[in-house]
C-alpha positions in Angstrom: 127.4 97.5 127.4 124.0 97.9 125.9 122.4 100.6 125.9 118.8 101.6 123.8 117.6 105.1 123.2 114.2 106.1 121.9 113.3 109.5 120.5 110.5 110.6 117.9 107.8 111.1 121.3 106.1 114.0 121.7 102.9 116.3 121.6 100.4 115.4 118.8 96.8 115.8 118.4 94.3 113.3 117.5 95.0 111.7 114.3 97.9 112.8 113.9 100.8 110.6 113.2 104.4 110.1 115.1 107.6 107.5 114.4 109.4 106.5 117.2 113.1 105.3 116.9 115.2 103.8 119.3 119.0 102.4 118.3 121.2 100.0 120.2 124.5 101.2 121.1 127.4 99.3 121.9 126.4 95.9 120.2 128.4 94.1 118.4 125.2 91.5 117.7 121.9 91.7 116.5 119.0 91.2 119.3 116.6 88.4 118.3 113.5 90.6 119.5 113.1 94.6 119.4 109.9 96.1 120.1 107.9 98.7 122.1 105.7 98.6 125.3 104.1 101.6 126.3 102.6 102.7 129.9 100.1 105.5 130.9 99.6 106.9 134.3 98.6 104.8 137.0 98.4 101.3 134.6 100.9 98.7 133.8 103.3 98.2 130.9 101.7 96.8 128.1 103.1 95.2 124.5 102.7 97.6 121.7 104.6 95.5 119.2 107.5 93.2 118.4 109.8 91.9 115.9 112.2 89.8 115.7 115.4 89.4 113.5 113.7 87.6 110.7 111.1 90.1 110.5 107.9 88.8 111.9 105.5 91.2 113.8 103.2 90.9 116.4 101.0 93.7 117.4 98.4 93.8 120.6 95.3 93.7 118.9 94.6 97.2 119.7 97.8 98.8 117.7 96.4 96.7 114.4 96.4 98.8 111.5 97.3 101.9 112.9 100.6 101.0 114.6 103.9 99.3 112.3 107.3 98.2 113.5 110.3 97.9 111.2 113.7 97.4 112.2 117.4 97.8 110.6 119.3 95.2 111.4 122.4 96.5 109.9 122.0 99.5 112.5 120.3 97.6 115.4 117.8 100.5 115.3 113.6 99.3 115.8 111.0 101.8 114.8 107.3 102.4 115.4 105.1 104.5 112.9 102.2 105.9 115.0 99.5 107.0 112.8 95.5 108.0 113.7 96.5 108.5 117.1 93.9 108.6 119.8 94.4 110.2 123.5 93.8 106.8 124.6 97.7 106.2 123.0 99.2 108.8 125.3 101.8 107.1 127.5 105.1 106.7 127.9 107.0 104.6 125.2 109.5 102.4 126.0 111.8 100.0 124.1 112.7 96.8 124.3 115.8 94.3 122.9 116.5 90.8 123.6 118.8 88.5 122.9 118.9 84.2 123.6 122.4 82.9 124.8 121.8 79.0 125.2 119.1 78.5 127.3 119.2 82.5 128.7 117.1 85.0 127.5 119.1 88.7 128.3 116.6 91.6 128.6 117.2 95.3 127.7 115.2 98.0 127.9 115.1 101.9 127.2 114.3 104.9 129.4 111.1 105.9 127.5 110.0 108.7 125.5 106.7 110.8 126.3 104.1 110.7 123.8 101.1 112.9 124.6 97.9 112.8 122.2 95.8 115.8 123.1 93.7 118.7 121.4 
């Protein structure tokens, strides 16, 4: 019954700044960890950043200082302000909500949205 849509991606030169949003629908909870993972051609997913329900961060240690999440609990929506974006950033977005019942962790994750950093 869950189901997570990003938008915000697009086409953005270098520099340049982009906020991604992506809102869980059909909950009637709030997920104990939103965040984003990204993946460029021909590499794996990797962790952009997450948050959880009490608000702390975590950022791979490339995203530091140019990337921050936020979330709204009250709307179960999670959101990523891109800013100095490189071409290096260009990848596919995805995001990601998870929830603990008991001893089960329950994984969700979005279709992605396209960001491409380009001149």
């Amino acid at each position: 019954q869950v189901q997570l849509v990003e938008s915000g991606g697009g086409l953005v030169q270098p520099g340049g700044s982009l906020r991604l949003s992506c809102a869980a629908s059909g909950s009637i909870f709030t997920f104990n960890v939103m965040g984003w993972y990204r993946q460029a051609p021909g590499k794996e997913r990797e962790l952009v950043a997450t948050i959880t329900d009490g608000g702390s961060t975590n950022y791979a240690e490339s995203m530091k200082g140019r990337f921050t999440i936020s979330r709204d609990n009250a709307k179960n929506t999670v959101y990523l302000q891109m800013n100095s974006l490189k071409p290096e950033d260009t990848a596919v977005y995805y995001c990601n909500a998870g929830y603990f019942s008991g001893p089960y962790y329950h994984d969700n994750w979005g279709q992605g949205t396209q960001v491409t950093v380009s001149s």
